[in-house]
C-alpha angles and dihedrals in degrees: 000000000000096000090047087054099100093050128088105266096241090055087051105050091059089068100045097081090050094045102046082062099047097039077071097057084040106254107143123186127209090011103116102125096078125096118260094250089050095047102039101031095100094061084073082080109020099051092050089041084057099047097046089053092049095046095046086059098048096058094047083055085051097043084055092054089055097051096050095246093133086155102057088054101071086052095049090046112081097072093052086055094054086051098046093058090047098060086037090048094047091045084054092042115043092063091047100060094090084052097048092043085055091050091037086050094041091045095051099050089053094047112111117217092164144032093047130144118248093252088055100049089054096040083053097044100052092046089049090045085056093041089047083044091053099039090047094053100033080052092048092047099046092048092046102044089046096053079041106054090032092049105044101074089049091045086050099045088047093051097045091047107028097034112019093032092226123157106237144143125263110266114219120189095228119044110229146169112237130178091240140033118275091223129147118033099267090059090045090048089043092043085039095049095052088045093057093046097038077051091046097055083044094053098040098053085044093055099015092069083030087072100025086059094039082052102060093037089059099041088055091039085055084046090059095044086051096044089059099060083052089050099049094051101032118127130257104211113115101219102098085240120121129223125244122240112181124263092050104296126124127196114248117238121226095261095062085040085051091048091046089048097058099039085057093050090051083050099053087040085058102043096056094042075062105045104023092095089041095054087055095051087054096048088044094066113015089092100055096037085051091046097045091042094057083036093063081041095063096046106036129140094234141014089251075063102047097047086042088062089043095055094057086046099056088040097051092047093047098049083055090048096057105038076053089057098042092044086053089044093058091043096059097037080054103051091029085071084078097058096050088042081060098037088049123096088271090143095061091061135083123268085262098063084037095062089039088053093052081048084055102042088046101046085050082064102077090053125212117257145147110246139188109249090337087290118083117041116231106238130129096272083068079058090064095039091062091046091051085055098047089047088059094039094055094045081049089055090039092055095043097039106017097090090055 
């Protein structure tokens, strides 16, 4: 990507999967250079795209309610909540672009390609081979079971009038209240249309700051790990000047490991100023989506549905696992600065490095993490924790609609 040019190309890969998503819904990263009206103008069709859409859905649920069909309800609601989050996701991070540039822009200038140690480069390439292993696969999921879920009832509508001659109605992937009938096949490709594209901005803000969040949180949590090796051989002589190694690398002295250091920890403050609101949106409503998407799984007219709602299931639940991971993985490397700052050659240096080291081992105490609303760290025993409450969501629809 051409904002991504001036960064080492590791670094860069990372971010293509994420921004690919949200340059759809108009986010656009290290572009700061362009004028307000050139950067914002989109969002005078996609916000009111987005809105149409939502609001569509939620008269036919209210429609529903009217009518008494309770039951329907919790079958027609998965793609409401998507679509919830969305709008919620884009009002917490459209505000935010100028605050995770900064952090995109900061990280990559700190981000170190060259002049490692054998056990770090090992120790980074086999954290960015799982990160490009989860985006690739967090990026292929969301495109196919999108095309998938969007295309069926077209495909279907298409087979049972075109090929089998049967007298059905036209199928639309979203059920919605119009005021008007969505009869005659230029008003279902022109409805249908509106409805892929108003699902596609949905789905690319939902996965799209999914990644870009899962992403930061992994490159600072490979800057930690990093950090530590550093830590653990750097020298102890006072004098700012580093020690040669051979092949070029030089081992850092305490006060470039201090300044990193500090650098890392304003990063992760700011990454989480940027995504805490955002974390508590996701664990809101991953529960419920989970739950009413297995829900419309269960009870689906055709096996295409079925593995359709499956597939949102599975995805939903894996976009929690790995922020969880990653979000584990930043905590320890962060605490974990304190146990190679111990375990260093702190003994062999002056009064002066000893008392930086116990600054060091301290600071690492109050360790850097995303969190949702400042409150619940964000670690993989949250991730239990969600699966413990979709658990008990889904036994609670079980009990309520299992029997119709």
């Amino acid at each position: 990507m051409e904002v991504l040019k001036d960064y080492p190309k590791e670094f860069a890969k990372l971010f293509r999967p994420s921004f690919n998503y949200l340059f759809k819904i108009n986010m656009k990263f290290l572009a700061d250079d362009k004028g307000f009206v050139r950067k914002y103008w989109r969002y005078s069709y996609i916000i009111p795209c987005l809105m149409i859409n939502y609001v569509t859905q939620i008269w036919n649920l209210a429609n529903m309610m009217s009518k008494g069909k309770i039951f329907e309800i919790a079958y027609l609601l998965p793609p409401c909540l998507v679509s919830t989050q969305a709008i919620l996701k884009t009002i917490v991070l459209v505000p935010k672009t100028h605050l995770l540039t900064n952090i995109i822009s900061e990280l990559g200038t700190l981000w170190r390609a060259r002049g490692l140690t054998e056990t770090q480069n090992n120790a980074k390439d086999l954290l960015l081979k799982r990160m490009n292993f989860c985006n690739g696969v967090s990026y292929w999921v969301g495109i196919i079971g999108t095309t998938q879920y969007l295309s069926t009832p077209l495909v279907e509508t298409l087979v049972r009038q075109l090929v089998l001659k049967q007298d059905c109605e036209l199928l639309l992937p979203l059920d919605c209240s119009y005021p008007f009938n969505v009869t005659g096949w230029p008003v279902y490709i022109a409805v249908y249309g509106f409805q892929v594209y108003s699902m596609t901005l949905c789905v690319s803000v939902y996965v799209g700051s999914e990644l870009i969040m899962i992403t930061l949180c992994a490159l600072l949590g490979v800057e930690f790990t990093l950090l530590c090796e550093d830590l653990l051989h750097v020298t102890t002589n006072n004098k700012g000047k580093r020690e040669k190694l051979g092949n070029g690398k030089e081992r850092m002295t305490l006060n470039d490991v201090v300044k990193r250091h500090q650098k890392l920890c304003v990063l992760s403050k700011k990454l989480e100023e940027a995504f805490n609101q955002m974390i508590f949106v996701d664990l809101m409503f991953v529960g419920l989506t989970t739950c009413f998407f297995r829900y419309a799984a269960q009870y689906s007219r055709g096996p295409t549905y079925m593995a359709n709602n499956y597939v949102a299931v599975i995805s939903s639940l894996v976009y929690v696992l790995y922020l969880c991971y990653y979000g584990e993985l930043l905590m320890g490397a962060s605490v974990r600065i304190g146990d190679m700052a111990y375990h260093s050659s702190w003994y062999r240096g002056d009064k002066r490095y000893q008392k930086t080291i116990l600054i060091i081992i301290l600071r690492s105490q109050t360790p850097c993490c995303l969190t949702s609303m400042k409150y619940a760290p964000v670690t993989l025993n949250m991730f239990t924790k969600v699966m413990s409450s979709t658990w008990s969501y889904f036994s609670l629809m079980n009990t309520v609609y299992g029997d119709n």
